[in-house]
Structure formats: C-alpha cells, structure tokens
N, C-alpha and C positions, 0 to 999 in steps of 0.2 A: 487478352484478358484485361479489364480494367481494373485499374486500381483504387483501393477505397482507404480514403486516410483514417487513421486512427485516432480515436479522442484517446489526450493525455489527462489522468490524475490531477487532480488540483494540488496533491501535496502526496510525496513519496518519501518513506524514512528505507533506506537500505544499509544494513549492517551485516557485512559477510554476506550471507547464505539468503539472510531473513529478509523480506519483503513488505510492507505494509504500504497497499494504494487505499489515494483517499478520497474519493468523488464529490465533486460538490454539485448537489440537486438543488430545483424548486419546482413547489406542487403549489397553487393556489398564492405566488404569491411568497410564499413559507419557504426559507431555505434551510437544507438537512443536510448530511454529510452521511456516508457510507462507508466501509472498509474492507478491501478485501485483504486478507496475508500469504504469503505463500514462503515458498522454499526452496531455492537453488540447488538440483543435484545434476550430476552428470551422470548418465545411462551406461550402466558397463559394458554393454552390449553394444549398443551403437555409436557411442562416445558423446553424444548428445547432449546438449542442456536441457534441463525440462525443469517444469515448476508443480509443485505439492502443494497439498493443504495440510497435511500430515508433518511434525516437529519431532525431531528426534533428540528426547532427553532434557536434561536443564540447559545446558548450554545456550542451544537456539531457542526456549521457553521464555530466557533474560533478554536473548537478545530480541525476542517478539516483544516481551512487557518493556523494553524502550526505546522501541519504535513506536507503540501503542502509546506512551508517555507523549513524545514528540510530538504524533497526530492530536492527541487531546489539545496539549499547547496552540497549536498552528490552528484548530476547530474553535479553540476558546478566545484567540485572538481575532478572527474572524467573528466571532459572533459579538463580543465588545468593540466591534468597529475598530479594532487593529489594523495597523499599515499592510499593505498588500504585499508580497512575494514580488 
C-alpha cells in the first residue's frame, strides 16, 4: 500500500484534551486561515484515542477560547507581516 504524507497545520494550539488546527490557504492570490477544533477522548470500549467536535462543559469551552485566542494572535501576526514560526 502506498503511503500518502500528511499536510501539517500551519499553527496548532493544544491544551489538555482541546485541539485547535489552523490551515493556512490562498485563493486568487488572497491568503485566509481556517480552523478546525477537536477533543481528545479515549473509547471505553476499545481503549482508543479518538477526536470529537463535541466539548464537554466549561472546562474544555476555556480551554477552546484560549486556543482560539492563540490562533487569532499567531493569524494577526501573519497578516501584519510578523516573523514566521
């Protein structure tokens, strides 16, 4: 089977559980950023890691709004011509 490499995130905030990828596109030209979040659980069943879109409670809600914070910084720094990663 061959193998296919993975594009990496341009900028990833991870707190605990909470996930925040941050893609950086260009259309015409135009550069945008994207984000997907997700959520670290393990499967009781099969003991498994798996990833959620689903947040459970305030806890990981803080810890998504600052990751979210982070990305804005790291998107705002990029866009005023900020030093690179």
């Amino acid at each position: 089977m061959e193998r296919t490499e993975r594009t990496k995130p341009a900028f990833e905030a991870r707190l605990n559980g909470v996930r925040l990828a941050v893609w950086q596109n260009e259309t015409d030209g135009r550069q945008w950023f994207s984000a997907a979040p997700s959520r670290r659980f393990v499967d009781s069943s099969s003991k498994e890691a798996k990833y959620t879109g689903t947040f459970n409670g305030v806890a990981d809600l803080v810890l998504l709004r600052e990751a979210i914070n982070q990305a804005i910084d790291w998107m705002t720094s990029r866009q005023l011509g900020g030093e690179e990663e």
